[in-house]
N, C-alpha and C positions, 0 to 999 in steps of 0.2 A: 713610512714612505708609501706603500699601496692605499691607505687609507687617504692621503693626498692624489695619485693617481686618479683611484675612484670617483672623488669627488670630481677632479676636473673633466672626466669624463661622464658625469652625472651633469655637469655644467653645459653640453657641448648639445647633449638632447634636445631636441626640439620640446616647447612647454604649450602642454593645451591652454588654451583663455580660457577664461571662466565661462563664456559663452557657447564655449565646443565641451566642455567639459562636463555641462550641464545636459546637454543634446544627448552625449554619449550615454550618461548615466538615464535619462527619459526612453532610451531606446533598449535598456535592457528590459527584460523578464522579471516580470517581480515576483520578486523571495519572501515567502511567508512564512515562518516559524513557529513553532510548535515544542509543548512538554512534550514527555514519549509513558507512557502506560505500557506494559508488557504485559504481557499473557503467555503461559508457557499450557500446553498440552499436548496431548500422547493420541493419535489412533492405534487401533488395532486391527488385528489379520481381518479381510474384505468387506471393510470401510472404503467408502467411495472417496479418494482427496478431496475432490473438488467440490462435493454434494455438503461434504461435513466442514469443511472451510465458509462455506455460503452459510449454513444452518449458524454456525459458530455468530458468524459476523450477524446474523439478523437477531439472534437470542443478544445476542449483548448491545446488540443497537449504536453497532460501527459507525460512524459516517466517515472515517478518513483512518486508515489503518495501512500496516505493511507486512510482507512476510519478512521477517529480520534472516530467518535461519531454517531449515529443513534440512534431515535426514532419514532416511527410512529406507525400502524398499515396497515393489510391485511385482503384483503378476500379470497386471493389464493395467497401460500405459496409452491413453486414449489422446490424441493429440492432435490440434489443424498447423499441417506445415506451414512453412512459409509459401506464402503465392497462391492457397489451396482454400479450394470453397468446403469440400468436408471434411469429417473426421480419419486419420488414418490410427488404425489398431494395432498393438503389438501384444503379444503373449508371448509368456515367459518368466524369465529371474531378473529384474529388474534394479538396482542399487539409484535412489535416488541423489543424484552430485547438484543440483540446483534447483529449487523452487522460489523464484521470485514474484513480486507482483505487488498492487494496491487490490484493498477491501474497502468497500462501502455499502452501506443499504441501497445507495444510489446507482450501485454498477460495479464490477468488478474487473482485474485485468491480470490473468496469471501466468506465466510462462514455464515450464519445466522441464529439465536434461536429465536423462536417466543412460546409464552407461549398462549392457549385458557382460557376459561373463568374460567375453575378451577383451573386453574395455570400450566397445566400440558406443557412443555416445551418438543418442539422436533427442533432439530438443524440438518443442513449439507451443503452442496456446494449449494452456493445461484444460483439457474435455472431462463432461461428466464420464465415469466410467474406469478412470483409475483406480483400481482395487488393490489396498496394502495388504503388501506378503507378509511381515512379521511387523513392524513397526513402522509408524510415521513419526519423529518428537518434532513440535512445533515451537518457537517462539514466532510471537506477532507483538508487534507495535503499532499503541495507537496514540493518534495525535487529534488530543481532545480539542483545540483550540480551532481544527482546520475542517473542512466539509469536501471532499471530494465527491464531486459530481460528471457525469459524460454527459457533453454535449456536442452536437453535429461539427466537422470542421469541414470545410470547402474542401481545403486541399483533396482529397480523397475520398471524403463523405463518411467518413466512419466515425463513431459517436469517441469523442477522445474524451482525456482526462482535462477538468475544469479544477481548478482549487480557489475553496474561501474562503473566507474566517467562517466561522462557526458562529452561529446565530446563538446569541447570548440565554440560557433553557429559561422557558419561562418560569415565575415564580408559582406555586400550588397558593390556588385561592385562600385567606385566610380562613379560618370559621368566624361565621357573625357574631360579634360581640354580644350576648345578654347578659342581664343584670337581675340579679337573683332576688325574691321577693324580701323583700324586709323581715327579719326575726322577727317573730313575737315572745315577747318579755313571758316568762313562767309565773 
């Protein structure tokens, strides 16, 4: 009986044409997909986060990556608020509860929340300058297929996030074919 219901009120909807339906589907944001490559690593006591995350990402020659997962702690917690043109600093005992963000060779975009010892949490744009107190464990995800790039946006003028496919690596030139002198018969 509900299965009747449903349908007749599945019936009662108003149905896009194909013509509106194509429009709608033109005016989204397109979705590009990707394998995922993992990377799991560790910092240690005063290791810069964000210096050793950048270094990470250029030695393995990122172009589209993610923070999957962070946990650790800080003693300096270097950060630009929201709405704020420089850095603001905190020292202390720091618990890290969220590192997120994209990695690229091309530019990078990090944000992190660090709670103190009453709990009380403050987050923004993760700055050079963050120094682990006993641990950082890292998982990062990369998406070999995709290229992240920042490029300029009107809206606001700040270099944002661009995504491509991934330019296909080029192939290592062959070595030139030679052809070995003829034996001579003994």
């Amino acid at each position: 009986m509900r299965f009747f219901l449903l349908l007749g009120l599945l019936a009662l909807l108003p149905q896009a044409s194909p013509a509106q339906s194509a429009s709608a589907v033109s005016s989204a944001p397109p979705v590009v997909s990707s394998s995922l490559r993992t990377y799991a690593l560790r910092l240690r006591p005063g290791q810069d986060l964000r210096r050793e995350l950048l270094a990470f990402t250029e030695r393995q020659h990122l172009r589209a990556a993610a923070v999957l997962t962070c946990v650790g702690s800080l003693t300096v917690a270097t950060l630009r608020l929201a709405n704020q043109e420089g850095p603001t600093v905190y020292r202390g005992h720091f618990e890290i509860v969220s590192l997120v963000g994209t990695l690229s060779v091309n530019g990078s975009h990090l944000h992190l929340s660090v709670a103190d010892s009453t709990g009380r949490t403050i987050g923004g744009h993760l700055l050079d300058g963050s120094l682990v107190y006993t641990t950082a464990e890292l998982v990062l995800g990369e998406l070999p297929e995709l290229d992240f790039r920042r490029e300029p946006d009107a809206t606001f003028g700040y270099r944002e996030l661009a995504v491509y496919p991934a330019e296909p690596a080029a192939k290592a030139p062959s070595a030139p074919k030679t052809t070995a002198p003829p034996r001579r018969k003994k």
